[in-house]
C-alpha positions as CSV (number, residue, x, y, z in Angstrom):
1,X,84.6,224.4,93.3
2,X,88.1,225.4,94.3
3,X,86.9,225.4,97.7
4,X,86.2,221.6,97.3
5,X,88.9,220.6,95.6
6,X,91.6,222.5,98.2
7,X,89.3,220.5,101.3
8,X,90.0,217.1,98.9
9,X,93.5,217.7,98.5
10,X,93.6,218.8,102.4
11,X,92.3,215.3,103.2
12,X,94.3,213.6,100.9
13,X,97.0,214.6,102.5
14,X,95.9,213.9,106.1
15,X,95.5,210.6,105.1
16,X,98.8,209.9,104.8
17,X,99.3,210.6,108.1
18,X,96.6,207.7,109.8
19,X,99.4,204.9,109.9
20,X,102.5,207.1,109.4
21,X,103.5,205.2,113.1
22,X,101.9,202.3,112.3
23,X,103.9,199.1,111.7
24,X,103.1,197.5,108.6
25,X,102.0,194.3,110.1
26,X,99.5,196.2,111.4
27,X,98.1,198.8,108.4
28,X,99.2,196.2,105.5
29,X,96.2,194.1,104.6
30,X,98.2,192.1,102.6
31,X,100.6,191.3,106.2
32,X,98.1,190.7,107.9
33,X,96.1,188.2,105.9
34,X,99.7,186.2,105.3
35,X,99.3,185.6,109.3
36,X,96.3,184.2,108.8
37,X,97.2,182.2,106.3
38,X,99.9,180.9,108.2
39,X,97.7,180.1,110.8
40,X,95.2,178.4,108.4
41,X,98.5,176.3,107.0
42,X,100.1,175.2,110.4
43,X,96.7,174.5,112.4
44,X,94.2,174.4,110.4
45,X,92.0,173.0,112.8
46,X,92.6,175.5,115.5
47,X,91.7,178.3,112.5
48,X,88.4,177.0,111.7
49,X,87.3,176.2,114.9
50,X,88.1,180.0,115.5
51,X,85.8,181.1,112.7
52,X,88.3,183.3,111.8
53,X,86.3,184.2,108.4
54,X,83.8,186.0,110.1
55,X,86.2,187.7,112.3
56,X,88.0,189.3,109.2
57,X,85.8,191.6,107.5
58,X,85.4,193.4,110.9
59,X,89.2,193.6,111.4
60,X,90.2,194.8,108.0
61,X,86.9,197.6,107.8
62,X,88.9,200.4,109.0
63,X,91.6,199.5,106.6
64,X,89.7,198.8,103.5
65,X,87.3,202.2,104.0
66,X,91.0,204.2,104.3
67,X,91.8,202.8,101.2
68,X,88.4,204.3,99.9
69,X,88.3,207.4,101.0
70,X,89.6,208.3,97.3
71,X,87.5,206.1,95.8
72,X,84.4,207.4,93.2
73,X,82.4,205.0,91.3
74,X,80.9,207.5,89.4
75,X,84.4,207.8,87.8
76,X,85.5,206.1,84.4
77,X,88.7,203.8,85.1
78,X,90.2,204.4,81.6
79,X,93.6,205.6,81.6
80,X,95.1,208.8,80.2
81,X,98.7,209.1,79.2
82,X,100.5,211.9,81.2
83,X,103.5,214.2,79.9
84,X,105.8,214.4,83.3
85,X,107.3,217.9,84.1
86,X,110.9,216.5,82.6
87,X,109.4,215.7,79.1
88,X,109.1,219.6,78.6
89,X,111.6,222.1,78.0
90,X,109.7,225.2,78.0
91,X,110.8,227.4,75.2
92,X,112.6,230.6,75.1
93,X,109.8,232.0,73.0
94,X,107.0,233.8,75.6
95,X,104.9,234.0,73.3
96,X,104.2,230.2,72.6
97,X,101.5,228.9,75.2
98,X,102.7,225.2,74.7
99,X,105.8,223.5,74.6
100,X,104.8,221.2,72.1
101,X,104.5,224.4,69.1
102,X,108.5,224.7,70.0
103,X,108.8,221.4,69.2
104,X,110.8,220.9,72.3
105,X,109.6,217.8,74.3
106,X,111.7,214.9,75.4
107,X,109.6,211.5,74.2
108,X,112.1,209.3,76.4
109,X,109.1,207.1,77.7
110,X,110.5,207.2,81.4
111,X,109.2,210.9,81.2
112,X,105.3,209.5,80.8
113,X,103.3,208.5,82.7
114,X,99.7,206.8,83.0
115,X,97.5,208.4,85.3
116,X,93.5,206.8,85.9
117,X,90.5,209.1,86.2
118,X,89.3,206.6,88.8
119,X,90.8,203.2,90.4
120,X,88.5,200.6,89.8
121,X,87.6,197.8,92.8
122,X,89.4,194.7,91.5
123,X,92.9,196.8,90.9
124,X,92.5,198.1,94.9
125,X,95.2,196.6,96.9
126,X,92.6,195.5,99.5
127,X,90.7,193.2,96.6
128,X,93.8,191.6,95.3
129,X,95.0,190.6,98.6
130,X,91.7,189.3,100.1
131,X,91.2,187.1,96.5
132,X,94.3,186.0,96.9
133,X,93.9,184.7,100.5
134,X,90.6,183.6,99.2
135,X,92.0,181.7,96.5
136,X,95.0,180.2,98.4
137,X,92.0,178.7,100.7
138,X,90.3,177.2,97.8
139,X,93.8,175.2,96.9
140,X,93.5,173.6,100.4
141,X,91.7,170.3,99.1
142,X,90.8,169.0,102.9
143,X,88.2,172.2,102.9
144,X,86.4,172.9,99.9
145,X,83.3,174.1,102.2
146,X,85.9,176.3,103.6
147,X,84.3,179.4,104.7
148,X,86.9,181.6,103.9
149,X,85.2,181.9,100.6
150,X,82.9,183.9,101.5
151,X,85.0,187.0,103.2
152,X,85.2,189.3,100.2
153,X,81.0,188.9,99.4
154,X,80.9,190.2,103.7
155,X,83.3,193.3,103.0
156,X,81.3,193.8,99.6
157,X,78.1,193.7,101.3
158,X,79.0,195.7,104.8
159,X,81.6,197.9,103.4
160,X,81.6,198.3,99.7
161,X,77.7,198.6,99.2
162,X,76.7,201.1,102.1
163,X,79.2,203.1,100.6
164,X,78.1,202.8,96.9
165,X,74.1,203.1,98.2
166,X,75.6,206.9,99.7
167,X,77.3,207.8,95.9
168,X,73.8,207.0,94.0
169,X,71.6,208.7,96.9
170,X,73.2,212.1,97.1
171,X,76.1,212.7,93.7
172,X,74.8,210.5,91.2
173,X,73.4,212.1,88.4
174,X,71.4,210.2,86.2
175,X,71.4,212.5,83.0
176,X,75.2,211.8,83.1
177,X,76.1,209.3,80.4
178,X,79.3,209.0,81.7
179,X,78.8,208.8,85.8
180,X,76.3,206.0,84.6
181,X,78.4,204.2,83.0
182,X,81.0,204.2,85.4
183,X,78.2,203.1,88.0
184,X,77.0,200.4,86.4
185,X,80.7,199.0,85.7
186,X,80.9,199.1,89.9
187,X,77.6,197.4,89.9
188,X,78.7,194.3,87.8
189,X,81.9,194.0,90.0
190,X,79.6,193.6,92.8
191,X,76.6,192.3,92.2
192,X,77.7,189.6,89.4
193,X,80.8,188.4,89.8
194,X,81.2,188.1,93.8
195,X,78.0,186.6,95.0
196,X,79.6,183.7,96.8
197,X,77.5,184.6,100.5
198,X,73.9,184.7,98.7
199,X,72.0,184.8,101.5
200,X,73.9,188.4,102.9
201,X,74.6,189.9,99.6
202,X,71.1,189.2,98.2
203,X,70.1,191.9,101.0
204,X,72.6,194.3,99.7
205,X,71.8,193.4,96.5
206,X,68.1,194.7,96.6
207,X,69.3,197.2,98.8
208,X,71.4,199.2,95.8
209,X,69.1,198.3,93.1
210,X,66.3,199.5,95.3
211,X,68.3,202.6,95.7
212,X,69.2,203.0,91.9
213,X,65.5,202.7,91.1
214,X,64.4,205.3,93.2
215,X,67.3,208.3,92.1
216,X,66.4,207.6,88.7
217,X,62.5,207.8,89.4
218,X,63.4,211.0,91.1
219,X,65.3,212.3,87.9
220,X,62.6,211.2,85.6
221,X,59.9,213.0,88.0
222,X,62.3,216.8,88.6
223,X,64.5,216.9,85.7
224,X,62.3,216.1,82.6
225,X,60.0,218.8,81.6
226,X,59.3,218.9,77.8
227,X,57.1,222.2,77.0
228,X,54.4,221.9,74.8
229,X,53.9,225.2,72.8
230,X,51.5,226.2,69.9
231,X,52.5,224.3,66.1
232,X,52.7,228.1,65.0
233,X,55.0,228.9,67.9
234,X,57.7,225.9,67.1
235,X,57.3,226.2,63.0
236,X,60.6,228.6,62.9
237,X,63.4,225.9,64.4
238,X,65.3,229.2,65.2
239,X,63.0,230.7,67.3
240,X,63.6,230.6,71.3
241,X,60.7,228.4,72.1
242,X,61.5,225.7,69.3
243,X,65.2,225.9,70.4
244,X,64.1,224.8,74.0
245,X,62.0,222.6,73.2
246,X,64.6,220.7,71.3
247,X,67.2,220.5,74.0
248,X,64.5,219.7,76.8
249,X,63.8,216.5,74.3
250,X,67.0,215.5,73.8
251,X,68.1,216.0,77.5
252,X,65.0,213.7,78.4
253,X,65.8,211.3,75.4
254,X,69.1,211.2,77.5
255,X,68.0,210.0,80.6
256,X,66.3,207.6,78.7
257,X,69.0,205.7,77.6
258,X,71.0,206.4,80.4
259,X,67.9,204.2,82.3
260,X,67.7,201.4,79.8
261,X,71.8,200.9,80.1
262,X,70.8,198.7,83.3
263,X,69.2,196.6,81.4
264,X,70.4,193.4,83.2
265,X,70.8,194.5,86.5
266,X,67.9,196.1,87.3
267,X,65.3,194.0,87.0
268,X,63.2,194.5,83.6
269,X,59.8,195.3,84.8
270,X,61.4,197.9,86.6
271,X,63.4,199.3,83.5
272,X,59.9,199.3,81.4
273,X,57.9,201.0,84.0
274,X,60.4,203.8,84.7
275,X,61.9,204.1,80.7
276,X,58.4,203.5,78.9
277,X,56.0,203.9,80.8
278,X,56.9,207.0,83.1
279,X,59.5,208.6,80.5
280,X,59.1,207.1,76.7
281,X,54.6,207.6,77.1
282,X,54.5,210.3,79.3
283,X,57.3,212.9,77.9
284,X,58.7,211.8,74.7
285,X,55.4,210.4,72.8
286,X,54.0,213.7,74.0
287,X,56.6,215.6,72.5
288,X,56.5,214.1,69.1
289,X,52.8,214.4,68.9
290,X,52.8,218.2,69.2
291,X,56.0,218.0,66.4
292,X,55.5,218.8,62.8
293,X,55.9,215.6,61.4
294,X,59.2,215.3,59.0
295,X,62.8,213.4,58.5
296,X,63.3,215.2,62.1
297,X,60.7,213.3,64.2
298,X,61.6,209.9,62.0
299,X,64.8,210.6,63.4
300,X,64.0,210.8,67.0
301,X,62.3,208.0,66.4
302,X,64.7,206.0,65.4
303,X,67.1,207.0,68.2
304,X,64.4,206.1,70.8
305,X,64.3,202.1,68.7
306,X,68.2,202.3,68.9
307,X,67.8,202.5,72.5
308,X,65.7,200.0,73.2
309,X,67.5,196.7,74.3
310,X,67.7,194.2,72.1
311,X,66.9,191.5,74.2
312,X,63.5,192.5,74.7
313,X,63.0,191.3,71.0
314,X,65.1,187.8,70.4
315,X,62.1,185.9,70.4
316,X,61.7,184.6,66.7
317,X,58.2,184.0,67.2
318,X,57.2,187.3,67.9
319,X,54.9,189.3,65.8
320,X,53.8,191.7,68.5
321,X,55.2,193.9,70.6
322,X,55.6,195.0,74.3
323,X,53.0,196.1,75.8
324,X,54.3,199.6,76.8
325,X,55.5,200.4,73.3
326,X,51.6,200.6,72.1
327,X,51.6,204.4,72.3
328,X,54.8,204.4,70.3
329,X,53.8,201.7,68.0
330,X,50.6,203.8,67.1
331,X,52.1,207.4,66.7
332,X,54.4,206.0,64.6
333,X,51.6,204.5,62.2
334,X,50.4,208.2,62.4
335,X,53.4,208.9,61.1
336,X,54.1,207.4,57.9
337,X,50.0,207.7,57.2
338,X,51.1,211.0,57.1
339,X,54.1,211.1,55.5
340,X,52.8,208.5,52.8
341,X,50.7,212.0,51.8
342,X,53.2,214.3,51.3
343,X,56.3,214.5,49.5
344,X,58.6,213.1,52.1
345,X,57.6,209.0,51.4
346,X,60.6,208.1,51.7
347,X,60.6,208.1,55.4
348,X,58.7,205.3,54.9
349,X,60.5,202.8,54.6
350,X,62.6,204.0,57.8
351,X,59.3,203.7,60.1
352,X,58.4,200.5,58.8
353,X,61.8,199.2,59.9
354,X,61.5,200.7,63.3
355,X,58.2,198.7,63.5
356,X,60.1,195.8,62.5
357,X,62.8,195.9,65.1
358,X,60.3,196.3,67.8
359,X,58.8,193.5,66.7
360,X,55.4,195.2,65.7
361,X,55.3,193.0,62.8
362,X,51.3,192.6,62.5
363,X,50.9,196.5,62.3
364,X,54.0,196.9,60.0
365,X,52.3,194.4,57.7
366,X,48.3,195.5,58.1
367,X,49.8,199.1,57.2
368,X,51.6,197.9,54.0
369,X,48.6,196.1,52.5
370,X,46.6,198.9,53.6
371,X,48.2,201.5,51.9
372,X,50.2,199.1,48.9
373,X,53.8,199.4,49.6
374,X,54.4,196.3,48.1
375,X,58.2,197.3,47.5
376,X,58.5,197.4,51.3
377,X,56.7,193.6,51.6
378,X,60.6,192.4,51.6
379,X,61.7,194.6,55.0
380,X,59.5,192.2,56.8
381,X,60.0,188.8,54.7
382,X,64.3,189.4,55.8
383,X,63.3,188.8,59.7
């Protein structure tokens, strides 16, 4: 790791030297789309004719992939507020390890600063200027058509994307909550809000998703591994094989709802065929069916509901549910038959409102009459 991060810092530094002799009317992007614009305000005839719009992505490339070489995705964008070296006035006192247990900080504010884990797209110099020429274009009423438009969806799609498409192929890790995320924050910029060239970015478009799909498919198939040991085996939650078991579950309850954050972008039959069918039936319904049943698998349970998106479920007229929540939907009337046995009944009530928010409201009821709950009749009468 400190091999990496001395190579980073070495590059980091080259960089600066790329277009040390470089005149800025050459390395600015912001110069050199003001030229352009000139020439799109003085002879505006002459520009178009050029097709200057299709010439621009291919002249700023270099330019806008120097200005990413920094650039991860997989990087939150929130801001951290940085004590400078001038706020502290290190104590005379070796034995305090921080300045701040002398009491001996400066708090003028010029002495903080706000650093960003990560710089996001749209706060990139090279996206502010290009919507800006973009937008000046738009204020030109004689070309509403005006191709010019359409120059940030080409660097999106042949600079921005191959680039991203790299980040989810060979670092992304999908069990990360947090590089998630970050990705799917990168995703919206791209794939919602600039989609003015449909025909070119709806290439790149499937292209990413395509690529996202896959690298979480991959994760689901190497990563999640569950063990199923013997009841007697598991019974002591302190021995070594219950411990495991535990955190292989939650990891793979994880990556669950790390794949059901793209609800929306992905498409949703992909979403239900890689989070229910390949990782909530074929790991985490099989897990909970060797558990001892208890308040502990109810709460799993009711993690994995909390997961779910909710707009799977808006329709009013519902009264079944998804298809691929079946095994789910039956385990969990296993459950509180179960549970309705023994002294623990009040978990109950919990399952039945888990069925109800998936929208298994015919089995929620049936199992109700059928075992005469008729304090829990009201659970389902509220939806």
């Amino acid at each position: 790791m400190t091999d990496f991060q001395k190579s980073r810092g070495d590059i980091l530094q080259d960089r600066k030297k790329i277009f040390e002799d470089v005149h800025d009317d050459f390395c600015n992007i912001q110069n050199i789309l003001l030229k352009f614009q000139q020439w799109r305000e003085k002879f505006p005839d002459s520009y178009y004719e050029a097709f200057v719009s299709l010439c621009i992505p291919k002249l700023l490339n270099p330019l806008i992939r120097f200005q990413l070489i920094d650039w991860n995705p997989l990087k939150s964008c929130k801001s951290r507020l940085c004590v400078t070296s001038r706020a502290v006035q290190c104590s005379q006192d070796k034995n305090q390890a921080y300045p701040w247990e002398s009491g001996r900080i400066n708090y003028n504010l010029d002495n903080f600063i706000y650093k960003f884990d990560s710089i996001g797209l749209k706060q990139m110099p090279w996206f502010t200027s290009i919507g800006e020429f973009m937008e000046s274009s738009m204020k030109d009423a004689g070309k509403e058509d005006s191709s010019d438009r359409k120059i940030l969806s080409a660097v999106i799609n042949k600079i921005v994307i191959p680039r991203l498409t790299d980040f989810v192929e060979f670092i992304w890790d999908p069990l990360s909550t947090s590089q998630t995320r970050s990705l799917i924050t990168q995703c919206r910029t791209i794939l919602e809000e600039h989609s003015t060239c449909e025909n070119e970015v709806s290439k790149g478009k499937q292209d990413i998703l395509k690529s996202i799909g896959s690298r979480m498919k991959k994760s689901i198939e190497d990563d999640v591994f569950i063990p199923l040991y013997p009841k007697s085996a598991v019974e002591n939650r302190a021995s070594p094989h219950s411990k495991f078991q535990e955190r292989q579950f939650w990891s793979g309850l994880k990556l669950f709802h790390n794949v059901l954050l793209w609800n929306g972008l992905l498409p949703e039959g992909t979403l239900r065929e890689l989070g229910l069918g390949k990782l909530l039936n074929r790991y985490l319904v099989t897990a909970l069916l060797n558990a001892t049943p208890g308040p502990e698998v109810v709460k799993k349970c009711s993690q994995i509901a909390a997961y779910l998106p909710e707009e799977w479920f808006k329709n009013s007229t519902m009264r079944a549910s998804i298809p691929q929540l079946e095994n789910f939907i039956q385990f969990l009337l296993q459950l509180a038959q179960k549970l309705s046995r023994s002294a623990i009944r009040d978990e109950v009530k919990e399952i039945i409102l888990i069925l109800v928010k998936i929208k298994a409201l015919n089995q929620a009821e049936s199992f109700i009459e059928e075992h005469n709950l008729d304090h829990l009749k009201s659970v389902i009468k509220e939806v």
